[in-house]
Structures are given as C-alpha cells and as structure tokens.
Residue frames as qw, qx, qy, qz and C-alpha x, y, z in Angstrom:
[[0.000, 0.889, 0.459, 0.000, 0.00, 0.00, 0.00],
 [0.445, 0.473, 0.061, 0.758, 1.13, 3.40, -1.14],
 [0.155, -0.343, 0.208, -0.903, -0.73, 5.71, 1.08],
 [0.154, 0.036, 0.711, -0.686, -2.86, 5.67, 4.00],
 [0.398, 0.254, -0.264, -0.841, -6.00, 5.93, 1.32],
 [0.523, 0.328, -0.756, -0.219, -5.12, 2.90, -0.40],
 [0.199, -0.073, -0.943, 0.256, -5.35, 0.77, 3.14],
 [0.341, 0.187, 0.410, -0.825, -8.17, 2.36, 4.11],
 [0.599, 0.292, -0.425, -0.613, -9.94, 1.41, 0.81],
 [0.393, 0.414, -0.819, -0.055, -9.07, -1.85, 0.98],
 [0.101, -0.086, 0.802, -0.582, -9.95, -2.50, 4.22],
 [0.603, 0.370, 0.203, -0.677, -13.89, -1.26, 3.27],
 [0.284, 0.329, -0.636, -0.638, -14.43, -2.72, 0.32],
 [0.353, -0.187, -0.915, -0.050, -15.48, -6.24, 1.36],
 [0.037, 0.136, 0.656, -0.742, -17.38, -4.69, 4.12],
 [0.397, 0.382, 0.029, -0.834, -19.96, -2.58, 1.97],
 [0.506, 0.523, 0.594, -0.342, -22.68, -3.44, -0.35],
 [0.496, 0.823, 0.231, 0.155, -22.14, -0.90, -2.73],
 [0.630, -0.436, 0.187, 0.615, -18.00, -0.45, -3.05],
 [0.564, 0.426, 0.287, 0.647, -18.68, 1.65, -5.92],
 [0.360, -0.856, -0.272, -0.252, -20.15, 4.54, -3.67],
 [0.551, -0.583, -0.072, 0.593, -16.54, 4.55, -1.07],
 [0.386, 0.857, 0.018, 0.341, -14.94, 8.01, -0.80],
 [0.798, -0.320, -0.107, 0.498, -12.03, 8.09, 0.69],
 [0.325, 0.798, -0.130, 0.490, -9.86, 11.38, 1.19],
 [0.673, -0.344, -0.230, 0.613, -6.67, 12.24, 3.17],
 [0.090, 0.833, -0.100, 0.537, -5.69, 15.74, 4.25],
 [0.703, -0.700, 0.057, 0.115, -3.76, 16.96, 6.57],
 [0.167, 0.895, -0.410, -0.049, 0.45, 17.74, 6.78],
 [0.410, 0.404, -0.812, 0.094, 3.69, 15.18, 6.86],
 [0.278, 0.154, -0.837, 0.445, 3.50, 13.97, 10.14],
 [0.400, 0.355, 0.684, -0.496, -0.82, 13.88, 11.10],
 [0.156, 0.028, -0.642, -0.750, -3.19, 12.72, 8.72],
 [0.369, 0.254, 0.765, -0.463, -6.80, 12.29, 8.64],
 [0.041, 0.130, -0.731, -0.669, -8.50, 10.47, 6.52],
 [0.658, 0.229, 0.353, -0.625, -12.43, 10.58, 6.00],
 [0.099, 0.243, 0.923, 0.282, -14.63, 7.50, 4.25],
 [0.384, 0.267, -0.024, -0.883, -17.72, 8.23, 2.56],
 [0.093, -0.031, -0.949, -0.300, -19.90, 5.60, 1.80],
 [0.368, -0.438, -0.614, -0.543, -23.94, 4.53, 0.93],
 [0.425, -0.494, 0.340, -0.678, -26.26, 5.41, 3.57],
 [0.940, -0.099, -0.106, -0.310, -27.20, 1.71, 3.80],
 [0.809, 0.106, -0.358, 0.453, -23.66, 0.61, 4.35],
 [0.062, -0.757, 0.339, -0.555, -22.91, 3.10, 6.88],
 [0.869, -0.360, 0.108, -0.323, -23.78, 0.05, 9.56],
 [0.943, -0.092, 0.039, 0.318, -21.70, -2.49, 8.46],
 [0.457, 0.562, -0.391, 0.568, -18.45, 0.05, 8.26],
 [0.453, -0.580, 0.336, -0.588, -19.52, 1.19, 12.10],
 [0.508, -0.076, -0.833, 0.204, -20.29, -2.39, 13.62],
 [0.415, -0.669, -0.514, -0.341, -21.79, -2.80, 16.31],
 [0.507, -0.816, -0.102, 0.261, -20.83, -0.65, 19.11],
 [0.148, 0.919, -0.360, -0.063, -18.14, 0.56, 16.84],
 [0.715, -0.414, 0.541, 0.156, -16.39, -2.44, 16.77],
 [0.822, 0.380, 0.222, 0.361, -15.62, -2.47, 12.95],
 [0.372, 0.882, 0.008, 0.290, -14.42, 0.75, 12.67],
 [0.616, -0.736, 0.274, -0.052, -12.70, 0.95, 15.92],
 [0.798, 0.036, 0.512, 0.314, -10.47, -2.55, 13.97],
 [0.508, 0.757, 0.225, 0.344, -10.01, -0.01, 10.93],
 [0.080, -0.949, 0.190, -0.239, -8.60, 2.69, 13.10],
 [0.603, -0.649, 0.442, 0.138, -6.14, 0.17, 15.06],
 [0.843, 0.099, 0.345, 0.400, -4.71, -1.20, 11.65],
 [0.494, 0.704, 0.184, 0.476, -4.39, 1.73, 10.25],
 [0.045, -0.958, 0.180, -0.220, -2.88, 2.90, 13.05],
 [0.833, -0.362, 0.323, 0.267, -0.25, 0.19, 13.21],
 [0.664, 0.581, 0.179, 0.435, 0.95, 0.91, 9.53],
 [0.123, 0.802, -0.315, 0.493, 1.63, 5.09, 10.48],
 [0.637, -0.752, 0.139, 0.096, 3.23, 3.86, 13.33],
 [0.868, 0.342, 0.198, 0.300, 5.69, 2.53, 10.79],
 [0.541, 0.584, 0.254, 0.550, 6.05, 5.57, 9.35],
 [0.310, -0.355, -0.329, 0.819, 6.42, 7.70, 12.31],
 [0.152, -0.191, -0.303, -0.921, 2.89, 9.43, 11.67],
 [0.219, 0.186, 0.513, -0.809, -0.70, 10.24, 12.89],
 [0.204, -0.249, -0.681, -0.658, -3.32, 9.16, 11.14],
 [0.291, 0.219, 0.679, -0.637, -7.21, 9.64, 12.31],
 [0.029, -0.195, -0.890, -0.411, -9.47, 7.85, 10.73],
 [0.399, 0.256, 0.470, -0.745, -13.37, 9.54, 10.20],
 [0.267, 0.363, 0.838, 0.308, -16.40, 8.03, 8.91],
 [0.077, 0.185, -0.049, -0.978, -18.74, 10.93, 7.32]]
C-alpha cells in the first residue's frame, strides 16, 4: 500500500454493499493525517459495527501501519 488511502480502501471494500459509492480522502500535513470514508447510507452500519467495533479494527490497523512511518493518522467516517 502506497498511502494511508489505499489501506483504508481496501480494508472497506469487502465490508460494503455498494463499493462503488466509497470516498475516501486524506488531508492533513507530513507527520498527522486524517482520513475521511464516505460511503452509501445503507452501508454506513456495516463500516460502524456494532458498538463501533468495525471501525474501531479499521482505526487500530491503520494505526499500526503510520506507526511505521512515524505518523498520525485519524481515521473519520462521514
């Protein structure tokens, strides 16, 4: 994976219903990044889980990777 984007994608895909519908965007400077998803209202559930337990698994892999890289990432669903 090339960018924080790219795993993030990846991750969703199988999750959702309708993977043609993810938006994914990163902003932010070198060393914090946050990166919002954007996906069908009807798939908004199965990225969340219940009590937040998928996304919660999204945020802790994707915050093993920037640990890698000696970076911040924060992962939001929109």
């Amino acid at each position: 994976m090339t960018s924080m984007t790219d795993l993030v994608t990846a991750i969703i895909t199988p999750l959702v219903e309708h993977p043609e519908e993810i938006q994914v965007s990163e902003t932010g400077d070198g060393s914090v990044i946050t990166v919002e998803v954007r996906v069908a209202p009807d798939d908004m559930g199965r990225v969340i889980g219940k009590g937040g337990r998928v996304i919660n698994a999204v945020r802790t892999v994707v915050k093993a990777a920037a640990t890698k890289r000696n970076i911040k990432v924060f992962v939001e669903v929109v």
